[in-house]
C-alpha positions, 0 to 999 in steps of 0.5 A: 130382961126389962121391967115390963110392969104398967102400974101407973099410967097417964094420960093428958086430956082436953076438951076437944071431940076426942075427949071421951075416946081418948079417956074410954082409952085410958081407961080400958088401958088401966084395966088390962094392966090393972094399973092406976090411971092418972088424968091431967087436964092440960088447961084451966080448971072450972066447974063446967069442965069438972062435971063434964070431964066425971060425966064422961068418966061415970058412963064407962060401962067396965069398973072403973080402976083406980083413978086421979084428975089433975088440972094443970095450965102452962104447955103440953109437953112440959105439964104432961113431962112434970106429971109423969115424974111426979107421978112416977108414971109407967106409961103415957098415952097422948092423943090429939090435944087442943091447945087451949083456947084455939081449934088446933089439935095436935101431937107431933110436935108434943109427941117430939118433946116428950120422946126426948125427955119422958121418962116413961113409955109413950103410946100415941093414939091416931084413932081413939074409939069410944068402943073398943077396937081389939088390937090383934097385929104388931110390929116392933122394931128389931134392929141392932141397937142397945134398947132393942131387947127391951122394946121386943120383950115390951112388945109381948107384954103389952100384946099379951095384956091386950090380947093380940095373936100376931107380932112380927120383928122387923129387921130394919138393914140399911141398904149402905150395909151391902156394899156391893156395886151391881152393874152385871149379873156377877154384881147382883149375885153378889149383893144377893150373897151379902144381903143373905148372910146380913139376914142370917145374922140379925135372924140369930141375933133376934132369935137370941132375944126371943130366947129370953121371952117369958114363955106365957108371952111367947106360947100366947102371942104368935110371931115371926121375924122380917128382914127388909132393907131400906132407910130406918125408920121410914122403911118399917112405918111403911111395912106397919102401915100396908100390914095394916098393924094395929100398933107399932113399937118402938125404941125411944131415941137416945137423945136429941142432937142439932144433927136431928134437924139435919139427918131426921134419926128413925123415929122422926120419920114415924112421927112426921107421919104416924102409920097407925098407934104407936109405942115409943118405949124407953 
């Protein structure tokens, strides 16, 4: 199975409004999974910024874990990408960052270039809270695809970490895969046919997957598997957003092509639009 351990975690800061929510949220992080936590300020550092940034630190109720402030000019993306190498990071949690210097905030854009080359997991925050908010609901990503085994075993570890109850597997199935014409009753009874026996096997294709799940995860985090048919990417943003899940999880896409700009690939789908806090595991 995959390395599931968060020991280090990064987290990219700035000074817009969300700053102490977005460093309360690193931090809670650190704590459930007991990791290290590195804070990279992306902009210039000064002694202002400095007391303010330990201000916010100081007043986090729980124990602080074990912890780091980088100050790093340049871009977003490639400041972040270097510290989570040099730091040999596990996790990277992004939020909405300012560029320096503007009233513009931000993640798509960021969040696009570092799924691509970031060596570690990606959780992108909409909403970080100063309180905690409890993460009850999840869904991932079970589609048939290489990566998809580390992203569900991923998904229990995660949930468990952060206590979670529920956590639903979606098959995303492309509607071209049932390639039946329906015009008549024949037709669709037909489509129905194919559409079962698709549902059939990704069901036994995931639930050798879960077979593999460590069984502290899967007694602790309760779950089911949802085939649904429709375009990839779009479809499951659209099944976490009216589920209302607290996270999405997903498989980090291979590589960026030219083709990406022409035929958007699932995930850029979920990016354009983020349904809810979303894990981009690698």
């Amino acid at each position: 199975m995959h390395k599931n351990e968060y020991n280090t975690i990064v987290v990219g800061v700035a000074f817009s409004p969300n700053l102490k929510a977005n460093v309360f949220e690193a931090l809670r992080m650190s704590v459930l999974f007991d990791a290290s936590l590195v804070l990279v300020h992306v902009g210039e550092k000064n002694d202002k910024k400095e007391v303010a940034l330990q201000k916010i630190i100081s007043s986090f109720e729980e124990s602080l874990p074990k912890y780091t402030v980088l100050w790093k000019a340049g871009q977003p993306a490639e400041v972040l990408l270097n510290a989570c190498v040099d730091e040999h990071a596990d996790l990277l949690i992004l939020g909405a960052l300012q560029r320096e210097g503007l009233l513009k905030y931000y993640i798509g854009s960021v969040a696009r270039k570092l799924t691509r080359k970031c060596p570690c997991d990606v959780l992108l925050l909409i909403k970080p809270s100063v309180e905690r908010k409890p993460c009850s609901y999840a869904v991932v990503n079970g589609l048939a695809h290489e990566k998809t085994e580390a992203a569900i075993s991923r998904a229990f570890y995660v949930l468990h970490a952060l206590g979670a109850s529920r956590l639903t597997v979606v098959e995303e199935i492309s509607e071209e895969t049932v390639a039946v014409k329906v015009d008549d009753d024949r037709g669709l009874r037909r489509s129905n046919i194919v559409k079962e026996r698709i549902k059939l096997r990704e069901d036994s294709r995931v639930k050798k997957i879960l077979s593999q799940i460590p069984k502290k995860f899967i007694e602790a985090v309760k779950h089911d598997v949802q085939p649904i048919f429709g375009r990839r990417g779009y479809s499951i943003g659209h099944f976490a957003r009216v589920k209302r899940a607290d996270l999405l999880v997903m498989n980090a896409p291979q590589k960026h092509t030219l083709w990406d700009r022409v035929f958007p690939h699932d995930l850029e789908y979920i990016l354009s639009d983020l349904p809810t806090d979303v894990l981009i595991v690698r």
